[in-house]
C-alpha positions as CSV (number, residue, x, y, z in Angstrom):
1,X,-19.2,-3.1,21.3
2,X,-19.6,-0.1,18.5
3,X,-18.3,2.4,21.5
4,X,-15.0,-0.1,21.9
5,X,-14.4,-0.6,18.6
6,X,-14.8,3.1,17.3
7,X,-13.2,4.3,20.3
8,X,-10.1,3.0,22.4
9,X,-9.5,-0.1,19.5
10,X,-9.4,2.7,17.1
11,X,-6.8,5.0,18.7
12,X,-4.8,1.8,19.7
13,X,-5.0,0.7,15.7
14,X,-4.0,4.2,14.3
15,X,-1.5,4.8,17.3
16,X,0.2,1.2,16.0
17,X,-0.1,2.0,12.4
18,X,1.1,5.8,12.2
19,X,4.3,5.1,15.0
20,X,5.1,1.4,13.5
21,X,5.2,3.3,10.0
22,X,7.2,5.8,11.5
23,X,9.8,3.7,13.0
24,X,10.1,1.1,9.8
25,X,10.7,4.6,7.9
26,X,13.6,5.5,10.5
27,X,15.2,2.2,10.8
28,X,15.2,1.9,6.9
29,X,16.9,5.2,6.0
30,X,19.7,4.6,9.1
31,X,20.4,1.0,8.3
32,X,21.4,2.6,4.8
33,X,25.3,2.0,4.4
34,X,26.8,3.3,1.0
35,X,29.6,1.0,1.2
36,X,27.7,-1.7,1.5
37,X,24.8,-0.6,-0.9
38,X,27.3,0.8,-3.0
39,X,25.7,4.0,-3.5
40,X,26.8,7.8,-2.0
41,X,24.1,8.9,-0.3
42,X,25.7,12.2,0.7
43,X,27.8,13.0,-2.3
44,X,26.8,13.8,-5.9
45,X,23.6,14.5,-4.0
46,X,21.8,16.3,-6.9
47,X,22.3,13.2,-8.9
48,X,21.1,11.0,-6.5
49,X,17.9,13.1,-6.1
50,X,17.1,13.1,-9.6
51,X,17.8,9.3,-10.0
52,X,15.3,8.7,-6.7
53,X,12.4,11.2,-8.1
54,X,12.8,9.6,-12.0
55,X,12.1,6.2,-10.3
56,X,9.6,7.0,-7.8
57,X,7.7,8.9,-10.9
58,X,7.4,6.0,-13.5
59,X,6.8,3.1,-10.8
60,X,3.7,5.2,-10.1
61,X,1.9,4.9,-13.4
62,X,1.0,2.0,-15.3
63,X,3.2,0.7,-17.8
64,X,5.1,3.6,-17.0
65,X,8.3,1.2,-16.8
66,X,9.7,-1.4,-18.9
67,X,8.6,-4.1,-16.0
68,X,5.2,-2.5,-16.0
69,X,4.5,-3.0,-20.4
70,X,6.5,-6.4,-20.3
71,X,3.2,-8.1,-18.2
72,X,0.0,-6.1,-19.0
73,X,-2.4,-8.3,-17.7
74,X,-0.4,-7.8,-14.0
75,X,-0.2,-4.2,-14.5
76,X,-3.8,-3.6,-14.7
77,X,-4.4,-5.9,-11.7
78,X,-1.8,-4.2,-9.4
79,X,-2.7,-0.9,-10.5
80,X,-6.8,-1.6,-9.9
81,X,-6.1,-3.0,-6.8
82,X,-4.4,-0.7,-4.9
83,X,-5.9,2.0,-6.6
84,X,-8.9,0.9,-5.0
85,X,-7.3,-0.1,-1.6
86,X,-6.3,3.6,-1.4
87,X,-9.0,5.8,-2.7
88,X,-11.6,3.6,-1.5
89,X,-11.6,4.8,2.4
90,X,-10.4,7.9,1.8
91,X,-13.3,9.3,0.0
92,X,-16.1,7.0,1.0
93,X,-19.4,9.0,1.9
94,X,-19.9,7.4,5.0
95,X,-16.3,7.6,6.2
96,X,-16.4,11.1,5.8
97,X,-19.7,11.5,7.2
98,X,-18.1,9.9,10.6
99,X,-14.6,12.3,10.2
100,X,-17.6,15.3,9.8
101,X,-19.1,14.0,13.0
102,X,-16.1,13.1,15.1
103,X,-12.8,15.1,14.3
104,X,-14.9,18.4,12.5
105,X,-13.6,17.9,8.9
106,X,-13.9,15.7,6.0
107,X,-12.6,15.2,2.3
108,X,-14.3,15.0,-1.0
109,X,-16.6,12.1,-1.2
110,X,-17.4,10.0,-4.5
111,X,-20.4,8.4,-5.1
112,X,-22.1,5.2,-3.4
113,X,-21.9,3.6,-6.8
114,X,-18.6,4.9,-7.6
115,X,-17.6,3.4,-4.0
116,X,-19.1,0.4,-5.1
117,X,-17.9,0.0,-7.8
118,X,-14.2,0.7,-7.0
119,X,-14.7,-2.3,-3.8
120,X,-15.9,-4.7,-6.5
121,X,-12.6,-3.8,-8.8
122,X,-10.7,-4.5,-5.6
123,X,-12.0,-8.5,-4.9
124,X,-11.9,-9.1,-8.5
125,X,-8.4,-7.7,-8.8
126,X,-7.5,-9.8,-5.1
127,X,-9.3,-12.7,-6.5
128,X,-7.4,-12.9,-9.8
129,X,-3.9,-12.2,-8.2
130,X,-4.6,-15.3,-5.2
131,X,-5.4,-17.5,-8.9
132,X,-1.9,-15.8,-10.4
133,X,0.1,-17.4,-7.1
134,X,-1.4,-20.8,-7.9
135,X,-1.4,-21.1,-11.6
136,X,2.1,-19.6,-12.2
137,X,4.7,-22.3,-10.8
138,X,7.4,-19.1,-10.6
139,X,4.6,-17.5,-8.3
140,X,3.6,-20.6,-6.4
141,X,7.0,-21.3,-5.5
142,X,7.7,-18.4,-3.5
143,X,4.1,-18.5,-2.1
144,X,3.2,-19.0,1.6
145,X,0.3,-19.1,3.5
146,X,1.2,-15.8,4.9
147,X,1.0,-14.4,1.4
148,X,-2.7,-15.3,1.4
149,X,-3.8,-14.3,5.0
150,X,-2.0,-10.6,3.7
151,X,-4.5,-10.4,0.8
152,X,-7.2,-11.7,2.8
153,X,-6.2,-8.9,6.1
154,X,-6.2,-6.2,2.8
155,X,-10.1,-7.1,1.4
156,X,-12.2,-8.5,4.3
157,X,-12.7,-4.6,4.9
158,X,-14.0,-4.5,1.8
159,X,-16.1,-7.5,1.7
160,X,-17.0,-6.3,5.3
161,X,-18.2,-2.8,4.4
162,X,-20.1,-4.4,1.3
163,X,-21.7,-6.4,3.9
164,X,-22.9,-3.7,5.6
165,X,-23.8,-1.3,3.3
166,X,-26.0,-3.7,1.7
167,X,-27.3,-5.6,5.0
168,X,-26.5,-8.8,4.2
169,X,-27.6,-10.5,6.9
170,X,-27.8,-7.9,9.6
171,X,-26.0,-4.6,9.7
172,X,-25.1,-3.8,12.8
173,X,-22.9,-7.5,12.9
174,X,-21.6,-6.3,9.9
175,X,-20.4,-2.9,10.8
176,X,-18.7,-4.0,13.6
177,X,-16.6,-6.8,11.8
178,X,-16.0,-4.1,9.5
179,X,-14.3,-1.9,11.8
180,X,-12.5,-4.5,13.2
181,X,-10.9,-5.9,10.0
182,X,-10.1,-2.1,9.0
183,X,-8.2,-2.0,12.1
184,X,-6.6,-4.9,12.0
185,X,-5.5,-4.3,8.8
186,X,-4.0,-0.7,10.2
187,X,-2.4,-2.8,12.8
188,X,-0.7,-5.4,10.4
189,X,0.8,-2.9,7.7
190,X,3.8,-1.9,9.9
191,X,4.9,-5.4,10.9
192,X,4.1,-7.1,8.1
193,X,4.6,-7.1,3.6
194,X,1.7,-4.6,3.9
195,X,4.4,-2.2,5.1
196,X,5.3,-1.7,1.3
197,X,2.7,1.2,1.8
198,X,5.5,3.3,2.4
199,X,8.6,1.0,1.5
200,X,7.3,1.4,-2.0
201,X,8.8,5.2,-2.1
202,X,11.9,4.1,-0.1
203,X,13.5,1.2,-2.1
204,X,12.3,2.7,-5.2
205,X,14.0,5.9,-4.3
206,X,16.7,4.0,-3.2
207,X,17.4,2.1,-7.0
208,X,16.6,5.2,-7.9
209,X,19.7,7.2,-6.4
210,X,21.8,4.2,-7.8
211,X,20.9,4.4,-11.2
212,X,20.9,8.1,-11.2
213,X,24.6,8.3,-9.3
214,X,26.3,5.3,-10.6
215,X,24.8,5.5,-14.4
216,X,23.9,9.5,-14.6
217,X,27.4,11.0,-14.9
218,X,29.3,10.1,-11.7
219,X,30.5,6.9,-13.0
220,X,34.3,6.8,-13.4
221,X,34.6,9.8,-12.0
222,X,36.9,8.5,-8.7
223,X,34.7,6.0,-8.4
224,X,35.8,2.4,-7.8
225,X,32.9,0.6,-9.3
């Protein structure tokens, strides 16, 4: 089961997740119509530019934004958990320990309690946001059961690898479920909200060459709107 999971299941996950990704990326940027959105995507370029990077920039950092500072509480939640949803896998000791062993290279790996640490940030963070969606009726409304299966796809491979770091119960059981929910969750980001991954930088961009075109100089400038 270990050989099947680490081997064809994992090319098949990262094969789904790197071309899906790919392909959302493409469709996004061609279904683009500036008469429709408004926005001139190929003229007053340099405005546009500036506009996307300025947006992009701010989103990234907490309470970077006006949104950001008008719910603190959120901010710190959002930020924690996909802070630790990113940096997490990427420098884990054992992950890297398996890209040494496999592919021949490996990145900078933190500590087991930093690691450790950073997972427990990212249930408390998941745990406090599923609480948000039921407490606040402007949440709740718009809340699904799809929104909760989506946070529970983004931390089983957390509670997962917990598991098996700290053989609760068994660890090879453990290892393999946490594979598995690491690729399904590879699996599920381009066909699902997950996609934000990378839609993130595009929408924001997008604003972004709005605000810059339409309120950084161009404006009234032959422009109808």
């Amino acid at each position: 089961m270990y050989d099947l999971v680490t081997g064809p299941l994992a090319w098949l996950a990262f094969s789904v997740f790197f071309i899906g990704l790919g392909v959302r990326v493409v469709r996004y940027i061609r279904g683009l119509d500036w008469k429709l959105d408004r926005v001139t995507y190929t003229v007053n370029v340099s405005y546009g530019i500036q506009g996307a990077l300025r947006s992009v920039f701010f989103w990234l950092f907490p309470f970077g934004t006006r949104s950001w500072r008008s719910n603190p509480f959120l901010t710190v939640l959002v930020f924690t958990f996909h802070i630790g949803i990113l940096i997490t896998p990427v420098f884990l000791l054992a992950h890297n320990v398996m890209l040494m062993e496999r592919w021949g290279f490996r990145f900078w790996s933190m500590s087991e309690r930093a690691s450790d640490f950073l997972t427990v940030l990212v249930l408390i963070s998941a745990v406090f946001l599923a609480l948000r969606r039921i407490a606040l009726p402007e949440v709740r409304i718009i809340t699904t059961a799809y929104d909760y299966l989506l946070l529970l796809i983004a931390v089983m491979p957390f509670i997962t690898g917990l598991a098996a770091h700290y053989q609760w119960g068994g660890y090879d059981a453990w290892l393999i479920w946490h594979i598995l929910s690491g690729e399904v969750m590879l699996v599920a980001i381009p066909f699902t909200k997950l996609s934000h991954f990378v839609g993130f930088f595009l929408s924001r961009a997008q604003l972004g060459m709005d605000f810059g075109i339409k309120r950084g100089g161009m404006k009234n400038r032959g422009m109808a709107w």
